[in-house]
N, C-alpha and C positions, 0 to 999 in steps of 0.2 A: 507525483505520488508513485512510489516503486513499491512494486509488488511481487515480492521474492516467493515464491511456489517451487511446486516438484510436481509432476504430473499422477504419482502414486498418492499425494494428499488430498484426501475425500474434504477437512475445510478449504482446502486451496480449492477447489471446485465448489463448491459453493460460495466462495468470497470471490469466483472469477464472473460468474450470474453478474453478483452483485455489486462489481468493478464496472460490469457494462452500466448500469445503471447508474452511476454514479460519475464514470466519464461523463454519458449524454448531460446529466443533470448539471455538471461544475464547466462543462465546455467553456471556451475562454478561461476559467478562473485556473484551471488545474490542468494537468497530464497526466493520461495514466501511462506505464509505462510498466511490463513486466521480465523480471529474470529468472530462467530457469537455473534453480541452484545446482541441476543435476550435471547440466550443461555448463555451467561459470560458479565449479563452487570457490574461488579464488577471489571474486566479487562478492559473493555472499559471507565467506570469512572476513574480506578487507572489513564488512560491516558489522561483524559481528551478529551475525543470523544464526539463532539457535535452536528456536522455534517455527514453523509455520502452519499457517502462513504468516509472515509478516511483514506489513506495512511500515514504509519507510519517505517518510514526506518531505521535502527536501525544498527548499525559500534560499534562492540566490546560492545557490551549490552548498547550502551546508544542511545537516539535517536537522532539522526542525520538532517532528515530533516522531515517534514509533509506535506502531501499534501491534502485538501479535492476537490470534485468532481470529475470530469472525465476526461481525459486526451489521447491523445493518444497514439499507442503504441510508436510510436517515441518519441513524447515531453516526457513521460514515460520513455524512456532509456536515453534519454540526459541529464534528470533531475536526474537521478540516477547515471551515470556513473559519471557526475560534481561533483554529490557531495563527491562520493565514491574516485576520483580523487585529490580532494581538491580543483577542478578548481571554483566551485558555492561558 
């Protein structure tokens, strides 16, 4: 799960709380993993990041699902575990 942020974004900070919490809780299942767009905006182009924050899930290197804004931790694991599930 890639989590493309910028450090002046007030939801990016609050969806970064809410990444920790979401790490601990999918451990084993998921990764979190975050990039700063401000820092690699050449990664966040390749992907087409227009918004953030936004979530970028990614199942055997191809991306899987996206998510932009803020979410909480649950809606966060429900949405991830469905899709990783095959159930979404």
């Amino acid at each position: 799960l890639v989590d493309f942020y910028a450090d002046w974004c007030g939801p990016c900070q609050m969806m970064s709380k809410i990444l920790v919490q979401v790490g601990s809780q999918m451990k084993g299942e998921v990764k979190v993993v975050k990039i700063d767009t401000e820092r690699y905006p050449q990664i966040a182009s390749q992907h087409s990041i227009h918004a953030l924050p936004t979530l970028v899930l990614f199942k055997e290197g191809k991306a899987v699902d996206r998510i932009e804004g803020v979410l909480t931790a649950d809606q966060l694991v429900n949405r991830v575990r469905g899709v990783l599930s095959g159930d979404a």
